[in-house]
N, CA, C and O atoms as a Tripos MOL2 file, in Angstrom:
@<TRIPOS>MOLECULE
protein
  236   235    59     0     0
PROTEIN
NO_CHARGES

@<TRIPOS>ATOM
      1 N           0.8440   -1.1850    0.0000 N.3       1 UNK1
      2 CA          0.0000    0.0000    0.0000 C.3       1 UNK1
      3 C           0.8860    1.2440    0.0000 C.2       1 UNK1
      4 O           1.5710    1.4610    0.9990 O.2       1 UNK1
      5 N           0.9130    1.8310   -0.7350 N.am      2 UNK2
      6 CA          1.5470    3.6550   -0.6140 C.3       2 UNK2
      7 C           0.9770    4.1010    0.2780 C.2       2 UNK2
      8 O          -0.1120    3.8590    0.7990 O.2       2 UNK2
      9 N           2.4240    5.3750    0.6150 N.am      3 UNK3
     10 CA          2.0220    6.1140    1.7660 C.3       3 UNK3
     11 C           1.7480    7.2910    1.1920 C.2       3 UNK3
     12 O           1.4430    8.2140    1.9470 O.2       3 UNK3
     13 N           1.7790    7.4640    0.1490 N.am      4 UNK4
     14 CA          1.0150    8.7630   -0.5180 C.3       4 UNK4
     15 C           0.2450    8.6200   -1.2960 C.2       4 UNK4
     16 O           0.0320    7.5040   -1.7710 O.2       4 UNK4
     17 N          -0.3110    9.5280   -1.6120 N.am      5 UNK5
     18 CA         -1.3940    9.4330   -2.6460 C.3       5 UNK5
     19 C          -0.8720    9.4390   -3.9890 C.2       5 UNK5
     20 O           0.1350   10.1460   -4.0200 O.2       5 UNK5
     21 N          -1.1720    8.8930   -5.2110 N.am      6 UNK6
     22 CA         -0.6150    9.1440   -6.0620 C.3       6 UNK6
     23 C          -1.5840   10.7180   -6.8420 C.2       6 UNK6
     24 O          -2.8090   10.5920   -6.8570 O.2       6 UNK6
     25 N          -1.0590   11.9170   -7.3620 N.am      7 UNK7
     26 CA         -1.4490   12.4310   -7.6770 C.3       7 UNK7
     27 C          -1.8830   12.2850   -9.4570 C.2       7 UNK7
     28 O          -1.0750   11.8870  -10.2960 O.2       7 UNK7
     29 N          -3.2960   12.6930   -9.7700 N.am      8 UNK8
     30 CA         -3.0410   12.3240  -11.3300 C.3       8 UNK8
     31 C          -2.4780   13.3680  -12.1310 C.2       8 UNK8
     32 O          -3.0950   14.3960  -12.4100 O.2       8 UNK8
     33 N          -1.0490   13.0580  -12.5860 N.am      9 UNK9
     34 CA         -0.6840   13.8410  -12.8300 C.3       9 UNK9
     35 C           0.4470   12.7910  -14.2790 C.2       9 UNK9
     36 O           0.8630   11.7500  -13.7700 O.2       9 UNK9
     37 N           0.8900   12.9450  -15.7450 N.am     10 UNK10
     38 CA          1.5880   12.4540  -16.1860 C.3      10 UNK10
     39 C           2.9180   12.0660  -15.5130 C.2      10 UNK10
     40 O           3.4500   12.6850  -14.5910 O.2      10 UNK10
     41 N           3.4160   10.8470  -16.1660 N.am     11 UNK11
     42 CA          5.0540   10.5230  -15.4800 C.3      11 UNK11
     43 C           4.6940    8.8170  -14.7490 C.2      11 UNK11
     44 O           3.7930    7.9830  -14.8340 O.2      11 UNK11
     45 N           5.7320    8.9370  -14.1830 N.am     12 UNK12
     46 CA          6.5740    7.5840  -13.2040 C.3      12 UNK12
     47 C           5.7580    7.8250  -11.9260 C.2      12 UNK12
     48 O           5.5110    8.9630  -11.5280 O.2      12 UNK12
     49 N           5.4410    6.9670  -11.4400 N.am     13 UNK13
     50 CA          4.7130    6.9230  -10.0080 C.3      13 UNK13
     51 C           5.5750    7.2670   -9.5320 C.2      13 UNK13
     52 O           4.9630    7.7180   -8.5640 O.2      13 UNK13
     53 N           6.9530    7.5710   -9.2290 N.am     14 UNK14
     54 CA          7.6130    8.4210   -8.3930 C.3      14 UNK14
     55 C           7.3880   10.2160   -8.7540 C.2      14 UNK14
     56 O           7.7540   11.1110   -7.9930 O.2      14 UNK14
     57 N           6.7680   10.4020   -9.9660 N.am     15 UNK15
     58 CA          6.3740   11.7040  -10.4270 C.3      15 UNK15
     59 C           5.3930   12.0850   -9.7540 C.2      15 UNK15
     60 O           5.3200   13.1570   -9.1520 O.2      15 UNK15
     61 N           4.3820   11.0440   -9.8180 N.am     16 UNK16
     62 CA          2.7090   11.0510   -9.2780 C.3      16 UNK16
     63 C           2.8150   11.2450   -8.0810 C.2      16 UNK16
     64 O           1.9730   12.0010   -7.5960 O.2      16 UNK16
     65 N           3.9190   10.6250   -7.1070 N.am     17 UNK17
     66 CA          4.1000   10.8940   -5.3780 C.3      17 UNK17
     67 C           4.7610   12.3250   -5.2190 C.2      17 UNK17
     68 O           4.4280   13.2060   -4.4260 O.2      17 UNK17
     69 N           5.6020   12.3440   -5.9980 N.am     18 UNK18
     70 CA          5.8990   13.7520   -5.8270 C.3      18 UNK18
     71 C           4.9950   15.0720   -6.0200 C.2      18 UNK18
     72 O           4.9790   16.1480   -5.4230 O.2      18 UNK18
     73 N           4.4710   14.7080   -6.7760 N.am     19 UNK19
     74 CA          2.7680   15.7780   -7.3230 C.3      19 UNK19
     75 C           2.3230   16.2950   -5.8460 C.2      19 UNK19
     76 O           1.8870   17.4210   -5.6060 O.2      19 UNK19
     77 N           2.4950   15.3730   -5.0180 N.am     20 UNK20
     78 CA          1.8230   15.8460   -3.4240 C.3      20 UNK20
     79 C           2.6770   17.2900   -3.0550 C.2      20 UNK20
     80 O           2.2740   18.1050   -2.2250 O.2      20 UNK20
     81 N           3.9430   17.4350   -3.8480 N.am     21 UNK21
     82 CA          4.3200   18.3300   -3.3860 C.3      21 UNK21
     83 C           5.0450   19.1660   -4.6790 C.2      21 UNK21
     84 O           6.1540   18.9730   -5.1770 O.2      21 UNK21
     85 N           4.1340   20.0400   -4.9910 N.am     22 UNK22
     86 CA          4.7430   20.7420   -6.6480 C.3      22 UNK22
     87 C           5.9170   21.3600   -6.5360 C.2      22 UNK22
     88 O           6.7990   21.1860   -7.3770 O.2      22 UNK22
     89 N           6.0480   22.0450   -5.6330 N.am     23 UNK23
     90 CA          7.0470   22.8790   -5.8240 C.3      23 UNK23
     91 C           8.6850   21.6890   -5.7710 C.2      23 UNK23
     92 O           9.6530   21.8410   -6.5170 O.2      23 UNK23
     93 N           8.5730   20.7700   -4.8670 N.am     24 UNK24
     94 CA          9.4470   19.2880   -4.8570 C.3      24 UNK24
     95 C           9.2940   19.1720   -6.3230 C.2      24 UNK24
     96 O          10.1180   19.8550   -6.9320 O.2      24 UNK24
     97 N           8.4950   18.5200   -7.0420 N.am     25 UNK25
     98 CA          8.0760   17.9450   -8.4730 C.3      25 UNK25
     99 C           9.0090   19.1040   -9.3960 C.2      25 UNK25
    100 O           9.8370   18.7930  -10.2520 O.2      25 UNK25
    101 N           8.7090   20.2610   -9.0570 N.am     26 UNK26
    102 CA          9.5040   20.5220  -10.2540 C.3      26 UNK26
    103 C          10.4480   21.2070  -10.1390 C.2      26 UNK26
    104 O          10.7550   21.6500  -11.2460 O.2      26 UNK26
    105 N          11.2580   21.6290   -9.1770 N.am     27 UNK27
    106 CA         12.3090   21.4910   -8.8050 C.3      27 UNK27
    107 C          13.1850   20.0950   -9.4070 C.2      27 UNK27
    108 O          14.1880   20.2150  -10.1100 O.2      27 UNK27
    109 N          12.5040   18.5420   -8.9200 N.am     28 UNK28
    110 CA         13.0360   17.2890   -9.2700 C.3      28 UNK28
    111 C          13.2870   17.1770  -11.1630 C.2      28 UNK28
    112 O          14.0480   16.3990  -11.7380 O.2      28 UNK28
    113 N          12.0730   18.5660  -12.0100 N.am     29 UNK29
    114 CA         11.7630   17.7930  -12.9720 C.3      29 UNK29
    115 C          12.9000   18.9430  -13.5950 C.2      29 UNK29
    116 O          13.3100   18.6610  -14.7200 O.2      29 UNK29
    117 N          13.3850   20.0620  -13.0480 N.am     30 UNK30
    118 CA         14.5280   20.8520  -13.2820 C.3      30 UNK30
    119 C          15.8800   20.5230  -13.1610 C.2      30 UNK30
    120 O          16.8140   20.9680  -13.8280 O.2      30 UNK30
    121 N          15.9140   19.5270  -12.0520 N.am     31 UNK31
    122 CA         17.0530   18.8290  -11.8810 C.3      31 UNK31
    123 C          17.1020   18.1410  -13.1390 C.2      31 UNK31
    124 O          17.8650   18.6360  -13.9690 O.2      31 UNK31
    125 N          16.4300   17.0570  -13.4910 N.am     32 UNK32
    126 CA         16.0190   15.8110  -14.9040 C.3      32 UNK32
    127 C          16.3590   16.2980  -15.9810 C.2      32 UNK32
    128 O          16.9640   15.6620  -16.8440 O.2      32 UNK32
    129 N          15.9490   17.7250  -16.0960 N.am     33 UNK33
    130 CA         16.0970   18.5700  -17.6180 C.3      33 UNK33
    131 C          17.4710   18.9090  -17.6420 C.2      33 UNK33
    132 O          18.2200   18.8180  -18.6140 O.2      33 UNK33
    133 N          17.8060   19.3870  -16.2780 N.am     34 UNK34
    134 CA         19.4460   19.7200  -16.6350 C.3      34 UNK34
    135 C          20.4460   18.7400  -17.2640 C.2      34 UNK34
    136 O          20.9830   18.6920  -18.3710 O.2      34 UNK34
    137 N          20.5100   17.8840  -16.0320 N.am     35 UNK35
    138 CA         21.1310   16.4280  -16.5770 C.3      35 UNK35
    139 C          21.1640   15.7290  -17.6330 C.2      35 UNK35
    140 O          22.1690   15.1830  -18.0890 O.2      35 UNK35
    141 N          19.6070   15.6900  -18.2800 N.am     36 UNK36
    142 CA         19.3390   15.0530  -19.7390 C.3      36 UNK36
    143 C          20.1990   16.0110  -21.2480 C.2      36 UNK36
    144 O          20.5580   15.5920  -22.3480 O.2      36 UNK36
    145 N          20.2610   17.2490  -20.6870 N.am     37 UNK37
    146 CA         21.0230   17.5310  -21.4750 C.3      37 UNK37
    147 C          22.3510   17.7590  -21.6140 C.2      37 UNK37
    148 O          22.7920   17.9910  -22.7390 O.2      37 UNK37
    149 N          23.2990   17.7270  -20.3660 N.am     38 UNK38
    150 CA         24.8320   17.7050  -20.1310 C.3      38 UNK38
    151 C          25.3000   16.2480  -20.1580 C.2      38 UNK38
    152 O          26.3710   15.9640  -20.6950 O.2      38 UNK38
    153 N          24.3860   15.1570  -19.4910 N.am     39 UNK39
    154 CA         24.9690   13.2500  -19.9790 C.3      39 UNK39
    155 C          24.4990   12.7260  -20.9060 C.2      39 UNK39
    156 O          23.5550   13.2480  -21.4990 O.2      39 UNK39
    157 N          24.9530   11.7180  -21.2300 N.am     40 UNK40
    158 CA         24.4460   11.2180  -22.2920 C.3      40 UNK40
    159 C          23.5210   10.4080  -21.6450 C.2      40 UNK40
    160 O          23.4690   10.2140  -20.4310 O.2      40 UNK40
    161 N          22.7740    9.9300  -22.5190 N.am     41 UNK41
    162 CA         21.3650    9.0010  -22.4540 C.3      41 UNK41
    163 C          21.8110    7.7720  -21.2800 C.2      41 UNK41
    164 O          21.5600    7.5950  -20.0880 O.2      41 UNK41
    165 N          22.5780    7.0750  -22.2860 N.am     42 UNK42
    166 CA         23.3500    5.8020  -21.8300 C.3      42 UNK42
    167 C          23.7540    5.9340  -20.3860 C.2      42 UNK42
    168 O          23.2960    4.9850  -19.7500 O.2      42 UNK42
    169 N          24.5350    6.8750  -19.5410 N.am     43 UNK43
    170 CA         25.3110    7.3640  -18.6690 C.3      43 UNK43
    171 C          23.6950    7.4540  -17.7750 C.2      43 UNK43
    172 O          23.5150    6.5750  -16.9320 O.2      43 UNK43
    173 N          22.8600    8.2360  -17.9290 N.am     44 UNK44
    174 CA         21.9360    8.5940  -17.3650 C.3      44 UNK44
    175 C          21.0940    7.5010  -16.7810 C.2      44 UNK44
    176 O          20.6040    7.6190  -15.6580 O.2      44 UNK44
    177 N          20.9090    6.3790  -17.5690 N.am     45 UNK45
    178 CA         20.4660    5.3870  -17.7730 C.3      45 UNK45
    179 C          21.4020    4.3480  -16.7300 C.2      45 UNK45
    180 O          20.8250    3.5050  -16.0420 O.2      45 UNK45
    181 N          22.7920    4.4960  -16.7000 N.am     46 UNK46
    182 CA         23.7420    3.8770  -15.6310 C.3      46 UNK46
    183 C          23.3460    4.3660  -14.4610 C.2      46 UNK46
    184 O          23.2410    3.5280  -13.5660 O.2      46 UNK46
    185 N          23.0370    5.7140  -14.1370 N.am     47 UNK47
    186 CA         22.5250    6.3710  -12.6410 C.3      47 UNK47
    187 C          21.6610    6.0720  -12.2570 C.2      47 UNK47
    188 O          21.6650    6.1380  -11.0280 O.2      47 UNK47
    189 N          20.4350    5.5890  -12.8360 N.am     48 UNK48
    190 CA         19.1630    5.5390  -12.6720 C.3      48 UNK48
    191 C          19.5020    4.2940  -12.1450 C.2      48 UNK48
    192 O          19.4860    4.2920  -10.9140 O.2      48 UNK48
    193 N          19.8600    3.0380  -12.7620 N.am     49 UNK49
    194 CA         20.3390    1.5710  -11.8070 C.3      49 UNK49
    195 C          21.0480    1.7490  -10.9590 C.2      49 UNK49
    196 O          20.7350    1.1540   -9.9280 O.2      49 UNK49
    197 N          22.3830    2.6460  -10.8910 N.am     50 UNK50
    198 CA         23.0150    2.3430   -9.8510 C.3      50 UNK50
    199 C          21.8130    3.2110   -8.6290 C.2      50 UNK50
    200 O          21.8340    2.9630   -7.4230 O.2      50 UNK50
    201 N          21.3560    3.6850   -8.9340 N.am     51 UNK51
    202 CA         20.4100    4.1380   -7.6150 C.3      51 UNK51
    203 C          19.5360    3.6290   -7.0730 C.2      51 UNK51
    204 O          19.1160    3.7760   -5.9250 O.2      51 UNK51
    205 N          19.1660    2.9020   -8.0040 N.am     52 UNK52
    206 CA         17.5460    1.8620   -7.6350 C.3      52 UNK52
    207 C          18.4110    0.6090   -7.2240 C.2      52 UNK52
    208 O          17.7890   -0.2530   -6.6030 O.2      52 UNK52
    209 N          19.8730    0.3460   -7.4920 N.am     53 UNK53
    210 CA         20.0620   -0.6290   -6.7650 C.3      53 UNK53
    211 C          20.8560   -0.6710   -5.3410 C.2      53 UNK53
    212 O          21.2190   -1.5830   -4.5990 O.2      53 UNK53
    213 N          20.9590    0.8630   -5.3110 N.am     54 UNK54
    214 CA         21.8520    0.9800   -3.9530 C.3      54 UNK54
    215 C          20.4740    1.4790   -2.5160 C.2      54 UNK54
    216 O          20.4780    1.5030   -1.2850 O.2      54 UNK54
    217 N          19.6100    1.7530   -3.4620 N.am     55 UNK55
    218 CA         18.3170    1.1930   -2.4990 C.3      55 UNK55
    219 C          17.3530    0.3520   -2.5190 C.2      55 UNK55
    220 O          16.1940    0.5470   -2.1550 O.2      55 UNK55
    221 N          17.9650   -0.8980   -3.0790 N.am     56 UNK56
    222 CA         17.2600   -1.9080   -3.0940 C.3      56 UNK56
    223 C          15.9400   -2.0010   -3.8750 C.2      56 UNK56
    224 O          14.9470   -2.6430   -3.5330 O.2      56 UNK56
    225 N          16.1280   -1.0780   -5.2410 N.am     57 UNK57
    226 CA         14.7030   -1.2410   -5.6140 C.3      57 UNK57
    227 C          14.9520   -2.1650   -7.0240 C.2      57 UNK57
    228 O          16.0110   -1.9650   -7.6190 O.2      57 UNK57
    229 N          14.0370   -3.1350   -7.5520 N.am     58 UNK58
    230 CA         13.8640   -3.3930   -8.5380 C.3      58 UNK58
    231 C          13.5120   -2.7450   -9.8850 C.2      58 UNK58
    232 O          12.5770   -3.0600  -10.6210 O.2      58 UNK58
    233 N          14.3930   -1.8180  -10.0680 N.am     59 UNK59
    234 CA         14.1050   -1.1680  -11.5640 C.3      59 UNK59
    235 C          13.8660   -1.7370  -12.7050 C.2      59 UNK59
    236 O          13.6770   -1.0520  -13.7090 O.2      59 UNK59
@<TRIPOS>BOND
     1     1     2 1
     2     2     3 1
     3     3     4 2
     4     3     5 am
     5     5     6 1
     6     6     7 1
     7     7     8 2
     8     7     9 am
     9     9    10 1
    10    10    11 1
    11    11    12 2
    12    11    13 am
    13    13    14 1
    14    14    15 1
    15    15    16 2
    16    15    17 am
    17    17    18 1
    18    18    19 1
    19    19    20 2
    20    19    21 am
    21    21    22 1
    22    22    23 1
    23    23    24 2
    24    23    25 am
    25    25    26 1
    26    26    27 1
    27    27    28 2
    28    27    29 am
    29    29    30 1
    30    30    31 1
    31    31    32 2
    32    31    33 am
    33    33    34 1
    34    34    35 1
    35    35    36 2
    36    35    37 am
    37    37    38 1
    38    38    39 1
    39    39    40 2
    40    39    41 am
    41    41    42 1
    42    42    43 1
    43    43    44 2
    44    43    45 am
    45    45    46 1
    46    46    47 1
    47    47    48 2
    48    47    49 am
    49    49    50 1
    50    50    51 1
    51    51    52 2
    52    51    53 am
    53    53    54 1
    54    54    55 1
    55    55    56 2
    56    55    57 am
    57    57    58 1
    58    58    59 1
    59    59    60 2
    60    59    61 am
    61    61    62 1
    62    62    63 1
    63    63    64 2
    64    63    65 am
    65    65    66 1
    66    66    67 1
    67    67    68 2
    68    67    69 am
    69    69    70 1
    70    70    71 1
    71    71    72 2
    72    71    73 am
    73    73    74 1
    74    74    75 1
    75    75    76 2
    76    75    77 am
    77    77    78 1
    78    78    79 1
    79    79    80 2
    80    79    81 am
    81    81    82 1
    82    82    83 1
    83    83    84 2
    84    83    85 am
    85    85    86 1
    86    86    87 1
    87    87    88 2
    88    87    89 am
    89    89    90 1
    90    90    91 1
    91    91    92 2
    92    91    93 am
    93    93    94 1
    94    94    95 1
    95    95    96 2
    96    95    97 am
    97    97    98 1
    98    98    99 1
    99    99   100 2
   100    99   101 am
   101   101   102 1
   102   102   103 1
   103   103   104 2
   104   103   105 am
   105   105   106 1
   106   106   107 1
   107   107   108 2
   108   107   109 am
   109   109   110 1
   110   110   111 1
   111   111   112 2
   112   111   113 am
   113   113   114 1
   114   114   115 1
   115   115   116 2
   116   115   117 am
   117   117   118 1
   118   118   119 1
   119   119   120 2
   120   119   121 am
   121   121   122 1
   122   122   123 1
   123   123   124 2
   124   123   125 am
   125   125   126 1
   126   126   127 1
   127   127   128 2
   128   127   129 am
   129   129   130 1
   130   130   131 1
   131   131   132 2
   132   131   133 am
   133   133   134 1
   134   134   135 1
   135   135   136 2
   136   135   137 am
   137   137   138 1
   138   138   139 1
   139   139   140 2
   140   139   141 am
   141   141   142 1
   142   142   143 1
   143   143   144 2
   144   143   145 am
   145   145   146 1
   146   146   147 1
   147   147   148 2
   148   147   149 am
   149   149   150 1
   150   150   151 1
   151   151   152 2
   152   151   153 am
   153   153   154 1
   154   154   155 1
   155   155   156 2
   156   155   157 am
   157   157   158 1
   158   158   159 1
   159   159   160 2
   160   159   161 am
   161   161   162 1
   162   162   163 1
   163   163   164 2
   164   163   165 am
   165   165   166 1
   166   166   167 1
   167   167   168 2
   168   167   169 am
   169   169   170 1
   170   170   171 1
   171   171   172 2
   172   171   173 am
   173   173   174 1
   174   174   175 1
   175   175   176 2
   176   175   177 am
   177   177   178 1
   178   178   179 1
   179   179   180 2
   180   179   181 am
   181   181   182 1
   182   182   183 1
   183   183   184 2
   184   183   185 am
   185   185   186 1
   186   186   187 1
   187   187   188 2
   188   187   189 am
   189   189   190 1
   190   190   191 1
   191   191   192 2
   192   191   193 am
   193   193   194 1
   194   194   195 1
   195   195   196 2
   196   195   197 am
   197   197   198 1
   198   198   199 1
   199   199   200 2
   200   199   201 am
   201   201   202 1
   202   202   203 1
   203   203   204 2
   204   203   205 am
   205   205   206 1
   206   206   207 1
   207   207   208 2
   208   207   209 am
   209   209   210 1
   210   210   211 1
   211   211   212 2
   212   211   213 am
   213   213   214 1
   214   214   215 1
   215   215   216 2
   216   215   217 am
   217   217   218 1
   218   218   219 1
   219   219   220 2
   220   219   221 am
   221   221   222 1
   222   222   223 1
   223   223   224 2
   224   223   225 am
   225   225   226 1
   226   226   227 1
   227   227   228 2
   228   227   229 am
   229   229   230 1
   230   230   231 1
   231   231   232 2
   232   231   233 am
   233   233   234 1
   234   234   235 1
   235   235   236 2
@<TRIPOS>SUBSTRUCTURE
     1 UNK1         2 RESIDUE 1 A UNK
     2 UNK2         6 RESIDUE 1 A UNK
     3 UNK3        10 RESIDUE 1 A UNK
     4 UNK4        14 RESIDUE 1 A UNK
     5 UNK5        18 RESIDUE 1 A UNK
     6 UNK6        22 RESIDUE 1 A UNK
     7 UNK7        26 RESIDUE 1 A UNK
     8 UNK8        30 RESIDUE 1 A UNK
     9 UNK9        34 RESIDUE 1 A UNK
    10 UNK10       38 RESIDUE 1 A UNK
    11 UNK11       42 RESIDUE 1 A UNK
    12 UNK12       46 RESIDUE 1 A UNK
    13 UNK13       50 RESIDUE 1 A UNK
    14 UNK14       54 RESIDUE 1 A UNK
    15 UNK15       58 RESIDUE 1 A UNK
    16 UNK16       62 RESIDUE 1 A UNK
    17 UNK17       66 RESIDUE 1 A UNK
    18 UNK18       70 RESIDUE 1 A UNK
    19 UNK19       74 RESIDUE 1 A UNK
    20 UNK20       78 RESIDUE 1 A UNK
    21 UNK21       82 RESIDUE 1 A UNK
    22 UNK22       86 RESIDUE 1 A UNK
    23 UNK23       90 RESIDUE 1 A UNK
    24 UNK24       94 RESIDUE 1 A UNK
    25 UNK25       98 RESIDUE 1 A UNK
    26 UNK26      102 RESIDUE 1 A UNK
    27 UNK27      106 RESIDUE 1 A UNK
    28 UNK28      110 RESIDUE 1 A UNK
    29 UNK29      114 RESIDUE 1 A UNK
    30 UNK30      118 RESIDUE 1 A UNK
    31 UNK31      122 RESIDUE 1 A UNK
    32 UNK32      126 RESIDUE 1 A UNK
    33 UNK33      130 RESIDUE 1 A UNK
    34 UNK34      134 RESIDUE 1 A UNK
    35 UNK35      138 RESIDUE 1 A UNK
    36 UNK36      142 RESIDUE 1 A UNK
    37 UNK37      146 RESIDUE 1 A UNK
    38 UNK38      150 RESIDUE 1 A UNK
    39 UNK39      154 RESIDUE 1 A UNK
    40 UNK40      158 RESIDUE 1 A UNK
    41 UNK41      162 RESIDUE 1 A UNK
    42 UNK42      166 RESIDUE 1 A UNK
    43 UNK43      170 RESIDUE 1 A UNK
    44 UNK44      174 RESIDUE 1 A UNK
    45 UNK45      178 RESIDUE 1 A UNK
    46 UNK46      182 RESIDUE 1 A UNK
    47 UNK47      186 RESIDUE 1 A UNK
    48 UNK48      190 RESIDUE 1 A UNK
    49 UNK49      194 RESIDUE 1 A UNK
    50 UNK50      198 RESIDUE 1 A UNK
    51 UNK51      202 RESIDUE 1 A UNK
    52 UNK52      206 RESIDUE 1 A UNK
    53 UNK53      210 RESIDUE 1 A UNK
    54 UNK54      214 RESIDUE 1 A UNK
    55 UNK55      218 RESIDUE 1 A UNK
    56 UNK56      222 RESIDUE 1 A UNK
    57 UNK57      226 RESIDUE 1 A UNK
    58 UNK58      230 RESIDUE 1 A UNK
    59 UNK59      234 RESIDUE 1 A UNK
């Protein structure tokens, strides 16, 4: 069961939890834009696993 609500909002259910808090959301989605355009895809794509696996999530 989530501890938040998911908001309906487009994106990743980690987007939708964040929605609970906009000004968080896009701040997070300013961070995303920066990055997507200074790494490459591939590289970006390496961060995203090494993170989901250094907290144990199944990505």
């Amino acid at each position: 069961m989530a501890r938040l609500p998911e908001v309906n909002v487009e994106g990743t259910p980690f987007n939708k939890a964040l929605a609970n808090a906009p000004e968080i959301l896009e701040a997070f989605q300013q961070m995303d834009k920066a990055l997507n355009n200074i790494l490459e895809p591939e590289l970006m794509e390496m961060l995203r696993l090494r993170s989901a696996s250094n907290n144990g999530c199944d990505y």
